[in-house]
C-alpha positions in Angstrom: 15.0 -20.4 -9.0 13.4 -17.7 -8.2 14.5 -14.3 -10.6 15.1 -11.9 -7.5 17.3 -14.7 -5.6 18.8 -15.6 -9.1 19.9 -11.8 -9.4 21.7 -11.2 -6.1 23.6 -15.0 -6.1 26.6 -14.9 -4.4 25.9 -11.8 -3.0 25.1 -10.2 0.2 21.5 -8.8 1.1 20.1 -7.1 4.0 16.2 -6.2 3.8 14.8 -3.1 5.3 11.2 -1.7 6.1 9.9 0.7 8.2 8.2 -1.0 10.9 6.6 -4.0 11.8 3.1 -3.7 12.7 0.8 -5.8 10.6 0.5 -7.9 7.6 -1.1 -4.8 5.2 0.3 -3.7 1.7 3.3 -3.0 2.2 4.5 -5.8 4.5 3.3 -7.8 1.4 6.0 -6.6 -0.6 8.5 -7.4 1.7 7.2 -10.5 2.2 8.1 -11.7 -1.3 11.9 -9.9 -0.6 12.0 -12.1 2.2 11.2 -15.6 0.6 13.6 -14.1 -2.0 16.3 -14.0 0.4 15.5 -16.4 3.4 18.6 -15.8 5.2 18.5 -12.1 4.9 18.8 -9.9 8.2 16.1 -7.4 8.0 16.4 -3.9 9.8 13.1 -2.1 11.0 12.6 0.8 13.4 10.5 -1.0 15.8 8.1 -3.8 15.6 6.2 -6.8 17.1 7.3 -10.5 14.8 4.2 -11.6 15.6 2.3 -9.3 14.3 3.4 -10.6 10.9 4.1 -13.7 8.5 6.3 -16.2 9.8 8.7 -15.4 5.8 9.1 -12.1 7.3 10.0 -12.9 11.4 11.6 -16.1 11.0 15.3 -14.1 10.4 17.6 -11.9 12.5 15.8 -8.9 13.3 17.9 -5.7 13.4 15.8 -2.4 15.3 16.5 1.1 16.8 16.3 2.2 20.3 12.5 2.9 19.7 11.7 -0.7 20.4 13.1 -0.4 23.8 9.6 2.0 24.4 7.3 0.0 26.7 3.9 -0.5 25.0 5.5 1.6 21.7 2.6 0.0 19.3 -0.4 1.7 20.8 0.6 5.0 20.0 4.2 5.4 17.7 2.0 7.3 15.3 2.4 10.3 18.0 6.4 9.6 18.1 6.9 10.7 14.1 9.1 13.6 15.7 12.0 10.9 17.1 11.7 8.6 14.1 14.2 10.6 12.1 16.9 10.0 15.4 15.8 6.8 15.7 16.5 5.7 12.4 19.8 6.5 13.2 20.7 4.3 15.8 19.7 1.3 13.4 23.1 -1.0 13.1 22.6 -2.0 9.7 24.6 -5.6 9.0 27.0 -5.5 6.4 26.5 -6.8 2.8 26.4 -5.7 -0.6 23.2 -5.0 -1.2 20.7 -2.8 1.2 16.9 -3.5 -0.2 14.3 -1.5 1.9 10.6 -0.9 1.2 9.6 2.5 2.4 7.2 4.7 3.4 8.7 6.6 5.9 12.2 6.1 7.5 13.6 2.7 5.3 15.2 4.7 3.4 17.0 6.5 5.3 19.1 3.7 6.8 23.0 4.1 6.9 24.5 1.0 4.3 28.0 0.0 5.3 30.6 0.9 3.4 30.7 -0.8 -0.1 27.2 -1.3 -0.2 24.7 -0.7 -2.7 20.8 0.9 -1.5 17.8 -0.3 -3.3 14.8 1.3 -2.3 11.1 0.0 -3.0 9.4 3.4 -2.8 5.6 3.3 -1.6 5.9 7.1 -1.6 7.6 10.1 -0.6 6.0 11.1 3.0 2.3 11.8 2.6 1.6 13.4 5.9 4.6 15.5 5.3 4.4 16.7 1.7 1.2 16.6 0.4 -1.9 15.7 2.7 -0.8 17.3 6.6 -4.6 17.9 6.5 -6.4 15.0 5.4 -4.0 13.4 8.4 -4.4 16.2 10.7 -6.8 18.0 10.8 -6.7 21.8 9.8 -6.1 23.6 13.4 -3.3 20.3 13.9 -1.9 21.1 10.0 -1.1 24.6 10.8 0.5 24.6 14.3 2.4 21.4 13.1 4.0 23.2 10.4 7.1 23.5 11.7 7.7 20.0 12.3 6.8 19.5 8.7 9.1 21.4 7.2 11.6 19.6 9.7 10.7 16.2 8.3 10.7 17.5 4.5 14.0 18.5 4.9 15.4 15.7 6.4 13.0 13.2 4.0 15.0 14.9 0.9 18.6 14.7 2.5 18.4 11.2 3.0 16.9 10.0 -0.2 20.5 11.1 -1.5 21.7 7.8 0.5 19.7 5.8 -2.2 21.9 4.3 -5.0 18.5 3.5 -6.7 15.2 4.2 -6.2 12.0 2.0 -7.6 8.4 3.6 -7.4 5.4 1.2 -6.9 3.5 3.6 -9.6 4.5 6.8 -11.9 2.1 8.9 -9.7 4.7 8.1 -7.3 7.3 8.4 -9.6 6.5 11.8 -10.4 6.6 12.6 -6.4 10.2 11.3 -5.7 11.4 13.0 -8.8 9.9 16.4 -7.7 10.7 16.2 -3.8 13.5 14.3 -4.1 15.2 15.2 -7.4 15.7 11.9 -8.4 14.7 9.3 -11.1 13.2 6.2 -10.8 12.0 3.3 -12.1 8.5 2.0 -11.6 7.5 -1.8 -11.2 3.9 -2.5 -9.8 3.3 -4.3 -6.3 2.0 -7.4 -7.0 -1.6 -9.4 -6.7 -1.5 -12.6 -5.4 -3.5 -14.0 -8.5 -3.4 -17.8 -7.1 -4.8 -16.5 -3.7 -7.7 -14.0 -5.2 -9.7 -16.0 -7.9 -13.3 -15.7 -9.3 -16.3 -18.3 -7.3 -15.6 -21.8 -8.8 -18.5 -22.3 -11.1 -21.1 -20.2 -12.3 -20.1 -16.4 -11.2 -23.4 -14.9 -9.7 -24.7 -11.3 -9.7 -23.6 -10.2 -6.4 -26.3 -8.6 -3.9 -24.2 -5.9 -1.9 -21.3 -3.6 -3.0 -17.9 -3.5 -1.1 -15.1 -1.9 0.5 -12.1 -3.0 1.5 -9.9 -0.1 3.4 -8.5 1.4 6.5 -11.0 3.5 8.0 -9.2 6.7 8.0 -10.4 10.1 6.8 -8.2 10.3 3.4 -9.4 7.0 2.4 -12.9 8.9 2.0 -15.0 6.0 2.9 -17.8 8.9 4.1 -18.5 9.5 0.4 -19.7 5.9 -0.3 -21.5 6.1 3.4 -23.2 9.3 2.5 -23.9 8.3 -0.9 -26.0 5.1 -0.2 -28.2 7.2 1.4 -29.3 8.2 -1.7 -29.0 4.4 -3.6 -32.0 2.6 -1.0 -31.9 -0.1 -3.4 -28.3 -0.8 -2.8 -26.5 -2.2 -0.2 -23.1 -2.0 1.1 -20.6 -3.9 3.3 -17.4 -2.1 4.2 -14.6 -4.1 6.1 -12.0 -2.5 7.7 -11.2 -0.6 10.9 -9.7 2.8 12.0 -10.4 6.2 13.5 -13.4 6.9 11.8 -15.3 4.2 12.7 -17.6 5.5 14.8 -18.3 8.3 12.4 -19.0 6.1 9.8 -20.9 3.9 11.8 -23.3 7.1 12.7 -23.5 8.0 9.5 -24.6 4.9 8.2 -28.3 4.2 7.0 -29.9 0.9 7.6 -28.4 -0.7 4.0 -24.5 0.0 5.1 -22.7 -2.7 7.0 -19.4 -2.3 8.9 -18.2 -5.7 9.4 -14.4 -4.6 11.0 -11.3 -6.3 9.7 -11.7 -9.9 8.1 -9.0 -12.7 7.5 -8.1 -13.1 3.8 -9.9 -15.3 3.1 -13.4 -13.9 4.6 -12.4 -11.0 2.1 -11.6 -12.9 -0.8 -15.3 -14.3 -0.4 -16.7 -11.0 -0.3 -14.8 -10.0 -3.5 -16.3 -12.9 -5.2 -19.9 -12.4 -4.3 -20.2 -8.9 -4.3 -21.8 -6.6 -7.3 -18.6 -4.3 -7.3 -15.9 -2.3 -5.0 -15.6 1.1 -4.3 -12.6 2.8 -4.3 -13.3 6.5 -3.5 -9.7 7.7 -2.1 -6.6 9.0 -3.4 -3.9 6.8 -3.3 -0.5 5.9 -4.3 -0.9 2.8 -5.8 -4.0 0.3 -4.1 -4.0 -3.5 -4.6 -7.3 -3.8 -3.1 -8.9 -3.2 -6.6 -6.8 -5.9 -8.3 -7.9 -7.9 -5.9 -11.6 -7.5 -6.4 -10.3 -7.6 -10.6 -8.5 -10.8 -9.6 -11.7 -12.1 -8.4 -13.6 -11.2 -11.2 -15.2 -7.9 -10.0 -15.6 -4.1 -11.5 -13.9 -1.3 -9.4 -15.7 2.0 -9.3 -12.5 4.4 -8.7 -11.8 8.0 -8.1 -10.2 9.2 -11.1 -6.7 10.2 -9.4 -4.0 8.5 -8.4 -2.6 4.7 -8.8 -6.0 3.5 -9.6 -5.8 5.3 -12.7 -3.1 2.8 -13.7 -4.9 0.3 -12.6 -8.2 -0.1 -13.9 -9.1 -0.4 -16.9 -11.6 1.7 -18.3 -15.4 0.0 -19.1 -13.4 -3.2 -19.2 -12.8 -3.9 -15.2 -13.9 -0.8 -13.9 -14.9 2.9 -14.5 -14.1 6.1 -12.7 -16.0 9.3 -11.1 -14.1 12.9 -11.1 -15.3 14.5 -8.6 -14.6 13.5 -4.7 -18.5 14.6 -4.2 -21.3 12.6 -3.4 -23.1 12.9 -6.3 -20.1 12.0 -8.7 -19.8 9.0 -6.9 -23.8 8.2 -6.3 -23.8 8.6 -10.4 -20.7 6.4 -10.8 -22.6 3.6 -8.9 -25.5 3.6 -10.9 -23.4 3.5 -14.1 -21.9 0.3 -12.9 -24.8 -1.3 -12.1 -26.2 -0.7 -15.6 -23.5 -1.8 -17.1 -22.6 -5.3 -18.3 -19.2 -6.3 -17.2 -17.3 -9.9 -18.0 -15.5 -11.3 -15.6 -12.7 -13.2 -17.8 -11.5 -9.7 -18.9 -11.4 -8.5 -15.3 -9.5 -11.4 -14.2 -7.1 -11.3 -17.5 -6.5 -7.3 -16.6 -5.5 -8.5 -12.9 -3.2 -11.4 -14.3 -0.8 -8.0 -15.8 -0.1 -7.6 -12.4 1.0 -11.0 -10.9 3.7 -12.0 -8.8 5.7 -13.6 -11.5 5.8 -10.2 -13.4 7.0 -8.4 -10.3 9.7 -10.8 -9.0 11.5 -10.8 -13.4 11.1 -6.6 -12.4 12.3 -6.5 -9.4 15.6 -8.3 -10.4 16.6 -6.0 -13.2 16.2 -3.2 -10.8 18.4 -5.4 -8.1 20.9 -6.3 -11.2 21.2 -2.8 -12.4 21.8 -1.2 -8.8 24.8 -3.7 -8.1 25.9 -3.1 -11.6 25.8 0.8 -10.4 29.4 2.7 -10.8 
């Protein structure tokens, strides 16, 4: 059986997330809760089932008065003021146990009485506390600042609605205990390790360099682009899609490809046959590098962050400091000197399988219904 069905038997469970929009990270995560608990409800704020895996649609689907919004999915990111509202006009089903995975407003949901609140923690509200720049812009930042300090406030109240809260890293640790006041414990996301596995056969010396991300300005995608310009010899492919997409796409110099979004397993071919991924951003956690590990593949990472529990230094990856284009130009070159073997990668990926993830998760579920 599995351990996270095993620890809630004979009980009660309602899932929660924060919207459903697209099969990225986080719906992963919640993926896993839902074969877990097949016959769960699951609450979100707003969202389209088909837009994600049938584990995660094929269940009563429980959503706020935002989902009434004609057309809602091509522009909710410009509806962040309502959300906090909205979140309460979500009827959560009764049970015993409330398991959300949040970003945003998940966490936030009202549990019925008698319940307990288990909340997967992706992180505290970036665009809120930390990076209302990097998401805004300046100019926006500043004259948004009000409605910032609005969401803040409201992001801390309702964290004290959480019997338990479990952070996907202790960089986010660290965040919910200083914005929130809480404690936490920390279990990783998971890799799909069976999905994500080195070429069958003899692993070649890949002939491009890769990355896998959202094309949006904190992911810093226009340091690699920039830095390529000065790496001729190199070439790199870059999949994904996003707002700055046509400013990467001028950027570019003749050795940089923008290939748009791929299905998984288009990427999981281009982790295998590339020469090494790029991971320039900050970011909470990032499974995009174990999967490149998982495959067999070094990650060249900004030293900040998740990725800094992640990769393991000169044996699956190595870091730059700076968020410059030279610190990363040098990083590159580094890599490619180097001589990297691709049993260790994959054995440093394997620390971060499903299996581990699931046995985690159900202490954390076992310990929150055990909760006085």
């Amino acid at each position: 059986m599995n351990p996270l069905t095993r620890a809630a038997a004979g009980r009660r469970v309602v899932l929660g997330h924060d919207w459903l929009t697209g099969m990225r990270g986080g719906e992963r995560v919640l993926e896993l809760h839902c074969e877990a608990f097949p016959e769960a409800p699951l609450a979100v704020l707003f969202g389209e089932p088909e837009r994600v895996s049938a584990a995660i649609r094929n269940r009563p689907l429980v959503t706020s008065q935002m989902q009434r919004i004609p057309g809602l999915l091509r522009y909710y990111r410009y509806l962040l003021p309502l959300m906090p509202s909205a979140s309460r006009t979500v009827r959560v089903p009764p049970g015993d146990l409330l398991l959300t995975t949040s970003h945003c407003v998940a966490k936030a949901f009202r549990k019925t009485p008698g319940m307990r609140h288990l909340c997967y923690c992706f992180t505290p509200m970036r665009y809120a506390w930390l990076f209302s720049r990097e998401y805004l812009g300046p100019v926006r930042a500043r004259l948004a600042e009000p409605l910032l300090a609005y969401l803040r406030h409201w992001d801390r109240k309702t964290s004290a609605g959480v019997d338990r809260f479990v952070a996907i890293s202790h960089h986010v640790q660290d965040r919910i205990s200083r914005f929130y006041g809480r404690e936490s414990d920390v279990v990783y996301p998971p890799v799909d390790t069976d999905a994500f596995t080195p070429m069958p056969g003899v692993l070649r010396d890949g002939s491009y360099d890769l990355i896998v991300s959202a094309l949006v300005p904190y992911k810093r995608v226009d340091l690699a682009v920039e830095a390529y310009r000065r790496l001729p010899g190199r070439t790199l492919k870059i999949v994904g899609a996003g707002t700055e997409t046509a400013h990467l796409r001028a950027l570019a110099g003749d050795n940089v490809e923008l290939l748009g979004w791929r299905s998984d397993d288009e990427v999981r071919e281009l982790y295998r046959n590339c020469s090494m991924l790029l991971f320039p951003g900050e970011e909470d956690f990032g499974i995009v590098p174990l999967e490149a590990m998982a495959c067999g593949r070094p990650v060249v990472a900004f030293r900040r962050g998740g990725a800094t529990e992640t990769v393991a230094e000169n044996v699956s990856g190595l870091f730059f400091d700076e968020q410059s284009v030279e610190s990363l130009a040098e990083a590159i070159a580094r890599a490619a000197d180097a001589t990297w073997n691709p049993g260790d990668i994959r054995a440093h990926a394997e620390k971060f399988g499903v299996r581990r993830f699931l046995a985690q998760m159900a202490e954390c579920v076992e310990r929150t219904l055990e909760q006085k």
